[in-house]
N, C-alpha and C positions, 0 to 999 in steps of 0.2 A: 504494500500500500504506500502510495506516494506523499509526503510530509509537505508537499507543496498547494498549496492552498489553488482552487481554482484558478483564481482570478489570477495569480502568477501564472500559472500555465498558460493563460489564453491572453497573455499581455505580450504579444509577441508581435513582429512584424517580418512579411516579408521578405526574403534577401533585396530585391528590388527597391524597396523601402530605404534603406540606408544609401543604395546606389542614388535612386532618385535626389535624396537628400545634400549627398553628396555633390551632384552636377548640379542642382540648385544653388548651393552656397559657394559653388566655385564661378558662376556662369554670374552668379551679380544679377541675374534675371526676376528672378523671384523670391519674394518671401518665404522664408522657414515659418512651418507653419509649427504653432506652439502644440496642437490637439490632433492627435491623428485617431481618435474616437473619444466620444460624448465624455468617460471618465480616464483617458492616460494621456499625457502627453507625452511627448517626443522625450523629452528624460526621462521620465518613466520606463519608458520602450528601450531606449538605451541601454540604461539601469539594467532592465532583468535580461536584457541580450547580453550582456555584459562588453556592449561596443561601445570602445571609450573614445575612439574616432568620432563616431556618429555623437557622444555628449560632447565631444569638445566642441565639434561643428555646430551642435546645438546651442551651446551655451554661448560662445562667439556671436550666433545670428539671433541675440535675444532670446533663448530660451532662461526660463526663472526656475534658479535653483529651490525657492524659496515655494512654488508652488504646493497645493495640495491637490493631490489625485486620488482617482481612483477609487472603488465602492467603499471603502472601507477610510477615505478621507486620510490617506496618507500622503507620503513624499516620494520622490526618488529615492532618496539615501533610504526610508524605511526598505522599499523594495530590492536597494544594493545590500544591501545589509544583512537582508534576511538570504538571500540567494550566496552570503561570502563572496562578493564582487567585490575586492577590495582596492584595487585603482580605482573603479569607477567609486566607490565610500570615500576615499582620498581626493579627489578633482572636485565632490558635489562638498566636500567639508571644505576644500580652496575655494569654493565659491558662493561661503558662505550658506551652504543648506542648512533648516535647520536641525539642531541637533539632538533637541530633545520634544521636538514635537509628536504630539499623542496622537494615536489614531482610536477609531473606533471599537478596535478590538481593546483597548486598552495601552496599545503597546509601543513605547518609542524604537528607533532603529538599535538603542543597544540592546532591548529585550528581543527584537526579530533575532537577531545574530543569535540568541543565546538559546533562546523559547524554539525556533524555526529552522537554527542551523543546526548543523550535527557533529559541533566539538572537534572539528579537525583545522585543518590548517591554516585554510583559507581563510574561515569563519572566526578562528582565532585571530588570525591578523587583522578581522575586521573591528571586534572586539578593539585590540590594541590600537588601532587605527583611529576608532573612535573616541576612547579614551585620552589619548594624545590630544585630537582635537579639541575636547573640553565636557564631551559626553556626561550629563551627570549623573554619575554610579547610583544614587541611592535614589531615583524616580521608580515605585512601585508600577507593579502593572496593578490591573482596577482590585485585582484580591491581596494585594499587599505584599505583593511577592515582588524581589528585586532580582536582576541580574543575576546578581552574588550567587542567592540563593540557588536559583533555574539552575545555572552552570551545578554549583554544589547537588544537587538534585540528581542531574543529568551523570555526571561524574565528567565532568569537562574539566577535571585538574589543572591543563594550562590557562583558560580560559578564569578560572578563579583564582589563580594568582595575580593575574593582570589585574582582577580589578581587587583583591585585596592590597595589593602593591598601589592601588590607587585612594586605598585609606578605607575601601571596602570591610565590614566585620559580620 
């Protein structure tokens, strides 16, 4: 059984999609368009492809790191986050994403990383990544559960060092 929530699955785009995008923002012809359906935009889409090409081109041609998408009222960075996309969590934290923004599951992007990833490497670094940035360890998701915790939970060892090392108890 798949740990991937629909909506991640189906927040995909075409290969053509990024091409498109591509000769768009090189041609000077057209607008980068911010919403390529009713609830993702273009970093969004980025995000969980994990094309860091396609967000820098994005973010370059006005795309907002700062957006909120998708059913569940999140960000990019929640959706890089949770998938351990960790350049693309690094580029949306340089361009100011926010960092501890809720969604409606309850969950910021360091609980997706922890709650949604699966304690390996990638997901680790996003952890660390986030935390660097300024991520704040101690935001509950809605049952009072932190981070720290999840990871502890999970048995994510590397994962709850970083953020005990980050003043985490």
């Amino acid at each position: 059984m798949s740990r991937t929530p629909t909506a991640a699955r189906h927040c995909t785009s075409p290969p053509s999609a990024g091409n498109t995008l591509r000769r768009a923002r090189s041609s000077g012809s057209a607008p980068i368009p911010t919403r390529s359906t009713p609830s993702y935009d273009v970093l969004t889409i980025a995000a969980v492809n994990n094309d860091l090409e396609m967000l820098k081109i994005a973010l370059a041609g006005g795309g907002n790191a700062r957006a909120v998408t998708s059913p569940y009222d999140g960000t990019a960075l929640i959706a890089a986050a949770h998938r351990g996309h960790v350049e693309i969590v690094r580029a949306l934290i340089a361009a100011k994403a926010p960092l501890n923004h809720v969604n409606n599951l309850g969950w910021t992007a360091l609980l997706e990383a922890v709650v949604l990833g699966n304690g390996g490497a990638n997901h680790t670094a996003t952890v660390e990544a986030l935390v660097k940035g300024g991520a704040d360890i101690f935001l509950p998701d809605r049952h009072g559960t932190t981070a720290l915790a999840h990871a502890r939970t999970r048995g994510y060892s590397q994962i709850a060092r970083i953020l005990e090392n980050a003043g985490g108890r």
